[in-house]
C-alpha positions as CSV (number, residue, x, y, z in Angstrom):
1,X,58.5,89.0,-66.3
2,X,56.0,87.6,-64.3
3,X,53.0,85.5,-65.9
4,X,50.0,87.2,-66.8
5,X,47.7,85.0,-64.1
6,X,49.9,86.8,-61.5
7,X,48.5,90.0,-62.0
8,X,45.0,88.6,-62.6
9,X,45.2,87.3,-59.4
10,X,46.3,90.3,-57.6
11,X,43.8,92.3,-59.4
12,X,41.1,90.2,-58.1
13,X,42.8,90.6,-54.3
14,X,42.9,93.4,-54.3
15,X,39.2,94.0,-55.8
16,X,38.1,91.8,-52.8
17,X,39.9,93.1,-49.9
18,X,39.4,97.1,-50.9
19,X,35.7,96.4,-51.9
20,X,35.3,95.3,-48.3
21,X,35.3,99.2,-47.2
22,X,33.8,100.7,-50.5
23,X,31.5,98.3,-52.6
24,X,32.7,101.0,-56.0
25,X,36.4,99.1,-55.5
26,X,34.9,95.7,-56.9
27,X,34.7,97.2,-60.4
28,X,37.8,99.1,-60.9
29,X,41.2,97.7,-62.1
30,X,43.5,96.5,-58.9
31,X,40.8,97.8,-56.7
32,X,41.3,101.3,-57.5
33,X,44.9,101.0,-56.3
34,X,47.8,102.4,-58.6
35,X,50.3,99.9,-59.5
36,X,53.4,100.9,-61.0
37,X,54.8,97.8,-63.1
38,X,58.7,97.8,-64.6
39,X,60.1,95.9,-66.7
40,X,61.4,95.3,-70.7
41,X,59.7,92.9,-73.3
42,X,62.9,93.0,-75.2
43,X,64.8,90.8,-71.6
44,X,63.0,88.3,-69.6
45,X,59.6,86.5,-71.0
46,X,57.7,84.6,-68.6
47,X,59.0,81.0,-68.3
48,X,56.7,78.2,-69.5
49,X,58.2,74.9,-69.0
50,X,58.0,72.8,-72.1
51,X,56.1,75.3,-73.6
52,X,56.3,77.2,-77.3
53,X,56.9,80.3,-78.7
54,X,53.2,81.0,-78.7
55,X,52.7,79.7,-75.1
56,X,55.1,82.0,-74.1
57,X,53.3,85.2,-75.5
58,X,50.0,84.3,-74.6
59,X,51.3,84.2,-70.6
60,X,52.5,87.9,-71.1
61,X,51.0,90.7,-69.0
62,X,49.6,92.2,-72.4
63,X,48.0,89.7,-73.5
64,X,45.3,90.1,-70.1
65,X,42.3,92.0,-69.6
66,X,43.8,94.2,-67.2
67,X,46.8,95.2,-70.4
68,X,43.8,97.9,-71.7
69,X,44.0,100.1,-68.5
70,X,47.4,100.2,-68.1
71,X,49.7,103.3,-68.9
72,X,52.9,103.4,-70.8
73,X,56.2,105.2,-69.8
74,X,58.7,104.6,-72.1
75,X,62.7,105.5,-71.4
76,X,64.2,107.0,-74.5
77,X,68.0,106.1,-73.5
78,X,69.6,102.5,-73.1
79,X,71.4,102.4,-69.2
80,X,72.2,99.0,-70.6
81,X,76.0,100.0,-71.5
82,X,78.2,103.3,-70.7
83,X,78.4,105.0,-73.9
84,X,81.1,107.8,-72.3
85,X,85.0,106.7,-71.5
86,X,86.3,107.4,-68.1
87,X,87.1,111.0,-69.5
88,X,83.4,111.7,-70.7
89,X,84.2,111.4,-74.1
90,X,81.5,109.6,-76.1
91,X,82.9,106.3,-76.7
92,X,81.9,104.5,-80.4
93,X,82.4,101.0,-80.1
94,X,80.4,101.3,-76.9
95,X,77.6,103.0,-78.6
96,X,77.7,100.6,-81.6
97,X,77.4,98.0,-79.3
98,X,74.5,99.5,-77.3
99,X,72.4,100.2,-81.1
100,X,72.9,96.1,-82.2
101,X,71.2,95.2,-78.2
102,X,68.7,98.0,-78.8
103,X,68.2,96.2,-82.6
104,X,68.2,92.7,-81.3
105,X,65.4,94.0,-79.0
106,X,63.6,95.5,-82.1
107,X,64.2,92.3,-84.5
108,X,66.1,93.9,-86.8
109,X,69.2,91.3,-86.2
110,X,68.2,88.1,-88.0
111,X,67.9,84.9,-86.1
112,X,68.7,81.4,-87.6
113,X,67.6,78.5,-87.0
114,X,69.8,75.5,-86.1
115,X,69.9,71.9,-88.0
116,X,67.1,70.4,-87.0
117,X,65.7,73.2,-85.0
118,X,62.1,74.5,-86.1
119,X,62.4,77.8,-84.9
120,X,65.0,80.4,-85.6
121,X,66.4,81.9,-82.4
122,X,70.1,82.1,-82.5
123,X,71.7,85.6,-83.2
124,X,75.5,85.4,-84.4
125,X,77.5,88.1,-82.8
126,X,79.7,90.6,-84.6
127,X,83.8,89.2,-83.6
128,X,84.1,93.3,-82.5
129,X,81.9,92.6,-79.8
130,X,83.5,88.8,-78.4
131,X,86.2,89.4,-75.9
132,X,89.5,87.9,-76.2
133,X,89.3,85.3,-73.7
134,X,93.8,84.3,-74.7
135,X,94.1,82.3,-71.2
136,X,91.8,83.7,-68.1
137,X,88.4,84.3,-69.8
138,X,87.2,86.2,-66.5
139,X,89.8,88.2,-66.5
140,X,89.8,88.7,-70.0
141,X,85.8,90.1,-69.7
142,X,86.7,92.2,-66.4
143,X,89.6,94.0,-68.2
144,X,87.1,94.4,-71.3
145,X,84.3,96.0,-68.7
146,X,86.4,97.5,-66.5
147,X,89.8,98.9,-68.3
148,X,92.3,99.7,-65.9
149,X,90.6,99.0,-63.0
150,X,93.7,97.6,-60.8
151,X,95.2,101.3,-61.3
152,X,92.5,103.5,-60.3
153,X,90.6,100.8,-57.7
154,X,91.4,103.0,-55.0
155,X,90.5,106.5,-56.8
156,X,87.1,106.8,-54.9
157,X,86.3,109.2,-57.9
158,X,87.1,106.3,-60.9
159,X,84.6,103.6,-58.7
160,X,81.6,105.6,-57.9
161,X,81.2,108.2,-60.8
162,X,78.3,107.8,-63.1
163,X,79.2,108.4,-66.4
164,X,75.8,109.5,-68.5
């Protein structure tokens, strides 16, 4: 997520440049241009060296002026994990794992704080969700990710299929 003064500044850009042709431009939002923004307040905040909490919300896009004439488009499923096996049938644990990100990104998972921290921003994850890391960890995570990959790498079907 970019800071809020980034968009402010390309509003005003483009204000100036496609005003030049057509004086109406200077008053409407991004010049009259349609801007199509992605992103998800539940990831990446704008970064704010040194700065708090509060310093970090306040540089968010809705916290500018130009937050009131924008539209929003939700998605109503996660693409964040594969909730189907490699045989399309709907996997659990996956899907249990996929509702605690979608309820971290809600704040329903409490945070603690700790010793001597003022602000509580750890989460402890559930031990069904840590990967057994007994000797290689990166191995350990692309077996957990991708199970049995090294027999089906060459099944062209296994490595580009989309499962959803």
């Amino acid at each position: 997520m970019m800071q809020k003064y980034a968009f402010e500044v390309l509003d005003k850009t483009l204000r100036d440049i496609l005003g030049f042709c057509t004086y109406a431009n200077r008053e409407r939002v991004f010049g009259g241009m349609p801007i199509l923004l992605g992103g998800d307040f539940r990831q990446i905040l704008p970064v704010i060296p040194k700065g708090k909490s509060e310093d970090v919300v306040q540089a968010c896009i809705n916290k500018s002026y130009l937050w009131k004439s924008c539209e929003i488009f939700t998605l109503h499923r996660s693409m964040r994990v594969n909730e189907y096996t490699s045989t399309g049938v709907i996997d659990m644990d996956r899907q249990c794992f996929n509702k605690w990100l979608l309820e971290i990104g809600d704040g329903i998972v409490p945070s603690k704080a700790k010793e001597g921290e003022d602000e509580s921003t750890w989460i402890e994850i559930p031990t069904r969700f840590i990967v057994d890391s007994c000797g290689l960890p990166v191995a350990s995570i692309v077996n957990a990710v991708f199970p049995s990959f090294t027999e089906r790498q060459d099944d062209d079907d296994f490595c580009v299929k989309e499962q959803y």
